[in-house]
C-alpha positions as CSV (number, residue, x, y, z in Angstrom):
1,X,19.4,-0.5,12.9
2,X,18.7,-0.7,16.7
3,X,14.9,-0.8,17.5
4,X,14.9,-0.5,21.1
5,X,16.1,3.2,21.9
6,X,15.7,5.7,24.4
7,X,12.1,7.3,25.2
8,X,10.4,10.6,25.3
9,X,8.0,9.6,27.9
10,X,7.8,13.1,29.2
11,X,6.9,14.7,25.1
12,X,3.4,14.9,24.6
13,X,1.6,15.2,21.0
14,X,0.5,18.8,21.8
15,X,4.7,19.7,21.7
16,X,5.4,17.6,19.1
17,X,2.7,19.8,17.2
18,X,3.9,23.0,18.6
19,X,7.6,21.9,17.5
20,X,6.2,20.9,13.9
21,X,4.4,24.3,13.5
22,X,7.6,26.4,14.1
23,X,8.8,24.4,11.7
24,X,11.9,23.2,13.4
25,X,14.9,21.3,12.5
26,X,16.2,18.2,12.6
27,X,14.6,16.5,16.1
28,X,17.4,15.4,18.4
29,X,15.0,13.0,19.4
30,X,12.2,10.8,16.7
31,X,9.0,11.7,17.6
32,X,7.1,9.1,20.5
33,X,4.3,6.4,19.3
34,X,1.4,6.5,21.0
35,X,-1.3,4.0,20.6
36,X,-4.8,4.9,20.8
37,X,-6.9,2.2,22.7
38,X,-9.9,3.8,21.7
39,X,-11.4,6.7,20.0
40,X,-10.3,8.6,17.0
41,X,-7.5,11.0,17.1
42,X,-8.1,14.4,15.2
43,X,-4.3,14.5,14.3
44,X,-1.7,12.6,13.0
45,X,1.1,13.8,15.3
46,X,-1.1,12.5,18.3
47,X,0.4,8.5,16.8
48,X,3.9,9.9,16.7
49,X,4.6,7.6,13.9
50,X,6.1,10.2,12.1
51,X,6.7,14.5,12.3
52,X,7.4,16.5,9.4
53,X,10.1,18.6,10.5
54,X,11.3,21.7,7.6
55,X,13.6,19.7,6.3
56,X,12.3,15.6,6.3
57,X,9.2,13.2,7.1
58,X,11.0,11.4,10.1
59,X,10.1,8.1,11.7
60,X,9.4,7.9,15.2
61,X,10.8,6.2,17.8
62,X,11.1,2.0,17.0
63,X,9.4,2.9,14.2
64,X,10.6,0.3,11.4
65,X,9.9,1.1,7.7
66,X,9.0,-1.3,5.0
67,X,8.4,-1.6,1.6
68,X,6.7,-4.5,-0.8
69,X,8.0,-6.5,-3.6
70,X,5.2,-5.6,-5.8
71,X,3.2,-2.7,-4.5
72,X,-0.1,-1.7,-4.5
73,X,-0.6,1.0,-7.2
74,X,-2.5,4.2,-6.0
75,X,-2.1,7.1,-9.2
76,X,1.2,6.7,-9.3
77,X,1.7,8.1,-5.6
78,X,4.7,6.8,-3.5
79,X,4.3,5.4,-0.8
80,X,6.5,5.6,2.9
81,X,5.3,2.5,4.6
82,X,6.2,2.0,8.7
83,X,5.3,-0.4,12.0
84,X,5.7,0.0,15.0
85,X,5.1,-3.3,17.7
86,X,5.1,-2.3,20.8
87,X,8.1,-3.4,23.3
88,X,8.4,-7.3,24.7
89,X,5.8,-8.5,21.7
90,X,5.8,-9.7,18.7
91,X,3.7,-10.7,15.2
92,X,3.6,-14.4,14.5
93,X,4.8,-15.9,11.5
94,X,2.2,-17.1,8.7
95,X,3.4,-18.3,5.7
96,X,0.2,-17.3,3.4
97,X,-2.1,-15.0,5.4
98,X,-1.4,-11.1,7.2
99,X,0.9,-12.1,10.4
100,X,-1.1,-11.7,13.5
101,X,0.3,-8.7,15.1
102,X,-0.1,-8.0,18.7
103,X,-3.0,-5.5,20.3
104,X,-0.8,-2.5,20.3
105,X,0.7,-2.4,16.7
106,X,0.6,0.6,14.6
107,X,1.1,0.6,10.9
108,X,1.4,4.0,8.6
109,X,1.5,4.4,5.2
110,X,2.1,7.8,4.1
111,X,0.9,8.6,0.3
112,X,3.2,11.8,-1.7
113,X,4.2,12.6,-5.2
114,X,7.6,14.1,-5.9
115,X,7.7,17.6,-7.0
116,X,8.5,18.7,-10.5
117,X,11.5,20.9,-10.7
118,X,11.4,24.3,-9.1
119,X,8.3,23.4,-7.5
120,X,7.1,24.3,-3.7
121,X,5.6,21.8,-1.9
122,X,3.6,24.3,0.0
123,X,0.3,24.5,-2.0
124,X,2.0,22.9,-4.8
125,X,-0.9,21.0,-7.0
126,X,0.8,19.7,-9.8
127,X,2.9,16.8,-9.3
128,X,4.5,14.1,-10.9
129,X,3.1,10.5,-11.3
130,X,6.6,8.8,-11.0
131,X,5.4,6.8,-7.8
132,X,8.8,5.7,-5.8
133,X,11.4,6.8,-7.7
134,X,12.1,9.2,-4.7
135,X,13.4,6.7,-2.3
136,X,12.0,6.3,1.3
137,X,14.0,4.5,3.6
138,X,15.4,4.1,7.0
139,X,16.1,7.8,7.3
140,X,12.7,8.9,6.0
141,X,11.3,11.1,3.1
142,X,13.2,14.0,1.8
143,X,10.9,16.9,2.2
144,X,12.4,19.1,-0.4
145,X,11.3,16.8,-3.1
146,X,7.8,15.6,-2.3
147,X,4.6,17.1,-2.0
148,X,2.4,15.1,1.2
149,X,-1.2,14.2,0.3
150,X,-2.2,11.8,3.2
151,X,-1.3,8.9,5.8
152,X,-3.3,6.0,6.9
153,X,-3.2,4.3,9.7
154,X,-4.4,1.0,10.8
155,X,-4.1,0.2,14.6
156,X,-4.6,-2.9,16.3
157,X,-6.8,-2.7,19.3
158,X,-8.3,-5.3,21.6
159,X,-11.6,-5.6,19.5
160,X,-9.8,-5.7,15.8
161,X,-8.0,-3.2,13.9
162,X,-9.4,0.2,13.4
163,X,-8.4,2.4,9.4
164,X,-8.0,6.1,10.3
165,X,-6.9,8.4,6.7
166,X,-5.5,11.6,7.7
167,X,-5.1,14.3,5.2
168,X,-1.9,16.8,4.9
169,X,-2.4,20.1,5.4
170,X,-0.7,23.0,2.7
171,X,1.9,24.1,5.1
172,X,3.2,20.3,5.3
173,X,3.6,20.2,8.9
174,X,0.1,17.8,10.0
175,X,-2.1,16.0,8.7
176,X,-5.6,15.8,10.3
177,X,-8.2,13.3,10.3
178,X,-10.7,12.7,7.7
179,X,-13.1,10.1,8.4
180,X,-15.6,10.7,5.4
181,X,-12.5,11.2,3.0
182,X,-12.3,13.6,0.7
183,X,-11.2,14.9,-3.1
184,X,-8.0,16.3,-3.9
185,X,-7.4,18.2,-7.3
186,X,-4.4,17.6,-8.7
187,X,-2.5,17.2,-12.0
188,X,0.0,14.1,-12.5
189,X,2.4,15.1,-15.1
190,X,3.3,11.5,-16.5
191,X,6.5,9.8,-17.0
192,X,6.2,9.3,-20.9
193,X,4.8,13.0,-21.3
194,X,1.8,15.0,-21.0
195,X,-0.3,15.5,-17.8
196,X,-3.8,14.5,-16.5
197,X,-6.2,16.2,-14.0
198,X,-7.5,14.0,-11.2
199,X,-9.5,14.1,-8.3
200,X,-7.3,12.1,-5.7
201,X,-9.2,10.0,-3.6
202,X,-8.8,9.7,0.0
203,X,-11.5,6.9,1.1
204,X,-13.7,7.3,3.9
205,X,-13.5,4.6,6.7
206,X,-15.9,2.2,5.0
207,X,-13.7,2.0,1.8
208,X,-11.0,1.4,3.7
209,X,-12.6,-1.9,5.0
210,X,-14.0,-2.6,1.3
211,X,-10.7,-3.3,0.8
212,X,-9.0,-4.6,4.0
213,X,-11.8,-7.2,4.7
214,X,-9.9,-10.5,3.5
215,X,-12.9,-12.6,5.5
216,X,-16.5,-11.7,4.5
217,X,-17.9,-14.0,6.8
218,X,-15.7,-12.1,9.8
219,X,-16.0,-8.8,8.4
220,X,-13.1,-7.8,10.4
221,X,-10.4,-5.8,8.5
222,X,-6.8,-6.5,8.6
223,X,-3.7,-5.2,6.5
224,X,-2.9,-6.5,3.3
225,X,0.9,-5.9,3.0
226,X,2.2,-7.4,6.3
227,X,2.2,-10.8,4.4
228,X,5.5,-13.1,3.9
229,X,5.3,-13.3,-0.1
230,X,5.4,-9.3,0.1
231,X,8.2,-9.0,2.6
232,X,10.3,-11.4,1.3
233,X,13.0,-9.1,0.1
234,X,16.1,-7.0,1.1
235,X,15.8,-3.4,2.4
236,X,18.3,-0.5,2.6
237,X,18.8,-0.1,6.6
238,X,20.6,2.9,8.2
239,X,23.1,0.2,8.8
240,X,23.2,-2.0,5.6
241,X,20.7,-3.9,3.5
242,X,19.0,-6.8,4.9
243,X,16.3,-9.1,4.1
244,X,13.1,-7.6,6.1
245,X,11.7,-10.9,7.1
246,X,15.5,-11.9,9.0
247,X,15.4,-8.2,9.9
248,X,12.2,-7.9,11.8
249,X,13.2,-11.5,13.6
250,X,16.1,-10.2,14.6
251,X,15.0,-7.0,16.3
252,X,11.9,-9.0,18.1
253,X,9.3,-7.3,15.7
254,X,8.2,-11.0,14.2
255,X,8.4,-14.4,15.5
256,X,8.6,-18.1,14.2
257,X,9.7,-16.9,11.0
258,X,11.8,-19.5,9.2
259,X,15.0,-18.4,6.5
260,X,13.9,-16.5,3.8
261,X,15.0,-18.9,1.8
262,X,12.1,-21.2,3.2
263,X,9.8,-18.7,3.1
264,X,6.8,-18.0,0.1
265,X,8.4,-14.6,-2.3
266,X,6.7,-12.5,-4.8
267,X,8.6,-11.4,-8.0
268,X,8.9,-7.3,-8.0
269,X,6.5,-6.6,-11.3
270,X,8.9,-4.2,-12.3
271,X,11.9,-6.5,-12.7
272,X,11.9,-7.9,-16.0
273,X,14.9,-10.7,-15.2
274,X,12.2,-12.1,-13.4
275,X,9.7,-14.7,-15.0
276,X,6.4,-13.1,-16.8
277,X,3.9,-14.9,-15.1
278,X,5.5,-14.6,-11.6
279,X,5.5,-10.8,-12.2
280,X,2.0,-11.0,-13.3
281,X,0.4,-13.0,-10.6
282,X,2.4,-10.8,-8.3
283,X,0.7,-7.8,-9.5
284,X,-2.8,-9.3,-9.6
285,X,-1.7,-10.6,-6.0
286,X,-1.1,-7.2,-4.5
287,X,-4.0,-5.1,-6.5
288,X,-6.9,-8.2,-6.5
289,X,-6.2,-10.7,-4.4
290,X,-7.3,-9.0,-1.3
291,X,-11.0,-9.4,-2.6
292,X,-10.8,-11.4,-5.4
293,X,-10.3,-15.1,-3.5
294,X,-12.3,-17.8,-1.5
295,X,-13.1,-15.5,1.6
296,X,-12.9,-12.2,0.0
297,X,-16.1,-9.6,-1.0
298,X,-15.5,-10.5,-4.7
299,X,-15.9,-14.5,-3.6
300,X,-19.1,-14.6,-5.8
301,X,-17.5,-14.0,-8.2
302,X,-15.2,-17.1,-8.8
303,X,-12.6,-15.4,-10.1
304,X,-9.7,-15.9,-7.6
305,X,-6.4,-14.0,-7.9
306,X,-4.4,-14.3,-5.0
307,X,-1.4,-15.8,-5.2
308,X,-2.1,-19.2,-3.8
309,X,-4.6,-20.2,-6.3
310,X,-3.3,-22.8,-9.3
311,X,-6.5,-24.0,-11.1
312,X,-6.5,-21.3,-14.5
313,X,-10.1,-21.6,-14.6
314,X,-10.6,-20.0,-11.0
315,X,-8.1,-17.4,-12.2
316,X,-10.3,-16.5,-15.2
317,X,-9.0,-18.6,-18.2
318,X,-12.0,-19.3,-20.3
319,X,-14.3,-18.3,-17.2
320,X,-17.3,-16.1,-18.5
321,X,-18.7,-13.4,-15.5
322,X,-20.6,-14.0,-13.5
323,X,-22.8,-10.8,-13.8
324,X,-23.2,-9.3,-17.6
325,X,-23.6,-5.5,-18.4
326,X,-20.8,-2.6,-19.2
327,X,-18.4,-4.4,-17.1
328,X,-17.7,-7.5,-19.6
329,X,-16.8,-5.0,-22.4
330,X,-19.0,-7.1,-24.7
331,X,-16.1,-9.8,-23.7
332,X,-17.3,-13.3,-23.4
333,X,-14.1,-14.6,-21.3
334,X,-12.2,-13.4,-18.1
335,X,-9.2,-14.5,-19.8
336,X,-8.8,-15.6,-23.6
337,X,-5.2,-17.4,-24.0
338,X,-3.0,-15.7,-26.5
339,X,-5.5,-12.9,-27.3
340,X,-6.2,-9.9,-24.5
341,X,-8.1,-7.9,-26.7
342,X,-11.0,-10.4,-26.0
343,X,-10.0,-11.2,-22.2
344,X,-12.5,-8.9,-19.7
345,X,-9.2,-8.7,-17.1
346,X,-7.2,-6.1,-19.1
347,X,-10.2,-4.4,-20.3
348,X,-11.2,-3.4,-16.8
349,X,-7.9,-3.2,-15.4
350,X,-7.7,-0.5,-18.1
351,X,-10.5,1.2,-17.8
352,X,-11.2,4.5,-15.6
353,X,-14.9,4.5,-15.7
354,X,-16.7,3.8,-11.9
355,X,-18.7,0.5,-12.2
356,X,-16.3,-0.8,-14.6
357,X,-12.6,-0.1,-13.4
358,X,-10.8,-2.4,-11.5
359,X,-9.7,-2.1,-8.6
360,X,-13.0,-0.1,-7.9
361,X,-11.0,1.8,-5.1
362,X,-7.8,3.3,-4.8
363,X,-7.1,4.4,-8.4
364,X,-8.8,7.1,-10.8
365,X,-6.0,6.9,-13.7
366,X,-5.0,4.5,-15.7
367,X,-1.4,2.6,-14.6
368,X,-0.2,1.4,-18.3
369,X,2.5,-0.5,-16.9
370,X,0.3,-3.0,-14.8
371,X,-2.0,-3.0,-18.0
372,X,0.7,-3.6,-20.4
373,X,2.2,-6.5,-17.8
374,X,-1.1,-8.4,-17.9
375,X,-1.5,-7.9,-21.9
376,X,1.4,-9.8,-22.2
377,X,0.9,-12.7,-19.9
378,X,-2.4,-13.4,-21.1
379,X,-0.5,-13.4,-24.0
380,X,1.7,-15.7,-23.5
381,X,-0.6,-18.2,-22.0
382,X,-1.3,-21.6,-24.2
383,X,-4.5,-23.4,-25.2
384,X,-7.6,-21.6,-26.1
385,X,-11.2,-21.3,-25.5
386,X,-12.5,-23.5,-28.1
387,X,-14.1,-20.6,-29.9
């Protein structure tokens, strides 16, 4: 896939709007990115990042799309993630921490549920919780099979990055800001049956940085996907599969990367070839380890779970809480070896209530999968607690 194509310098976001509204066809043309060096735009077409047209969600121009090898869950929504560097610069490599990306960068992440059958998008509230299974790639997001709920976007300006969530409208064709964030109401029917009502959360600005703040003492945010252990993987390009981290060297988006080979890889949670732990500390990785490390607003609490971290004790083994109350389960352990029932980590990871759930953002339903996944790694872990 070429990066570096032709520009639109003369389309403004006003008749990119107009064009969404009329609900045209397929653009000739992807929309144009346009970073904001300051301020807060009030809609999402005014990035160009991406333009619902009737027919697709559509990347704009040197837009590249990504995807993780264990992603974030978020009630079972998929996710169409993108960057866009601008021209002549370039991320630098780090093998453990976010790559520093140049002032300039743009990253979306665009949130939608597929639709059940027969279902129109266009006011369409119940959806079903069967995350990715609609594919997002190169091309963009098949319209006719997915209900929008919102896009984020962090942007990288001179004085650190800035976390805008913009919500979609009914009609599907923009999204507009919503800096205070806002409830959704919507009903998830669920992969092994049944349906539940939630009240989706978009998070205001200051949730966004409760969870993209990987240095209390800086308090600057920064994204958490943009990492080489999440990257590390092959993705299906207009022009053939390729591993992202060789395919953003290659087109200038990333520098000093070595071979993927060299390079640190998470397992994909959901591949059960893979070993048990690696999928488990993947998905801890991805859903804790953002605040749950050395640096990180849970740091207090000594339980680290990103992926660099070895000693079982700082990942919970036989570690009581720090703090006691509702949270613990009446649980004396983070993690009891061979027996989950007692280990406070699955219990919270499993529960739904606020104060006790964890993550404490991002999710209001339970994701069995990532529960079931810990249950059995803790599981499977030897020695005991002495008890």
């Amino acid at each position: 896939m070429k990066r570096l194509l032709p520009g639109l310098a003369g389309v403004t976001a006003a008749a990119l709007a107009l064009w969404v509204g009329l609900g045209g066809g397929q653009p000739s043309r992807p929309p144009v990115p346009h970073f904001s060096a300051e301020g807060y735009p009030a809609k999402l077409s005014d990035w160009g990042m991406v333009a619902a047209t009737r027919d697709r969600l559509v990347l704009g121009e040197n837009v590249v799309p990504y995807d993780l090898a264990t992603p974030l869950f978020s009630d079972y929504a998929g996710k169409l993630r993108a960057i866009y560097v601008p021209k002549g610069a370039a991320a630098a490599y780090d093998a453990e921490k976010t790559f520093d990306f140049p002032v300039g960068t743009i990253i979306s992440k665009t949130f939608y549920y597929p639709l059940p059958a027969g279902a129109d998008r266009t006011g369409a509230r119940v959806l079903a919780a069967t995350g990715d299974v609609v594919q997002s790639g190169a091309d963009g997001l098949d319209l006719s099979r997915v209900k929008l709920i919102e896009t984020r976007i962090l942007a990288r300006r001179a004085s650190g990055w800035v976390a805008l969530p913009y919500v979609w409208n009914d009609t599907q064709t923009e999204a507009t800001l919503m800096r205070t964030g806002t409830l959704l109401p919507l009903t998830l029917q669920l992969a092994g049956g049944g349906s539940e009502d939630i009240a989706y959360a978009v998070p205001n600005v200051n949730q966004c940085a409760s969870c993209h703040t990987p240095d209390h003492a800086s308090r600057q945010i920064a994204p958490i996907g943009p990492k080489a252990r999440h990257l590390n993987k092959s993705f299906p390009y207009t022009d053939g599969a390729e591993n992202q981290l060789a395919h953003w060297q290659r087109i200038g988006l990333l520098a000093g990367a070595p071979a993927p080979d060299a390079a640190p890889r998470n397992a994909d949670f959901r591949d059960t070839t893979a070993p048990l732990a690696a999928r488990a500390r993947a998905y801890l990785d991805i859903n804790c380890g953002h605040c749950h490390n050395a640096a990180g607003l849970a740091r207090t609490t000594g339980l680290y779970l990103d992926a660099g971290v070895t000693d079982p004790r700082r990942l919970g083994t036989c570690k009581p809480p720090v703090a006691a109350g509702p949270g613990t389960g009446d649980h004396i352990f983070d993690i009891v070896p061979h027996r989950p029932d007692d280990s406070i980590l699955p219990f919270r990871v499993a529960a739904t209530r606020p104060g006790i759930r964890m993550p404490e953002v991002g999710r209001s339903v339970v994701h069995q999968e990532g529960v079931d996944l810990i249950r059995q790694w803790i599981a499977s872990l030897p020695g005991d607690c002495g008890s």
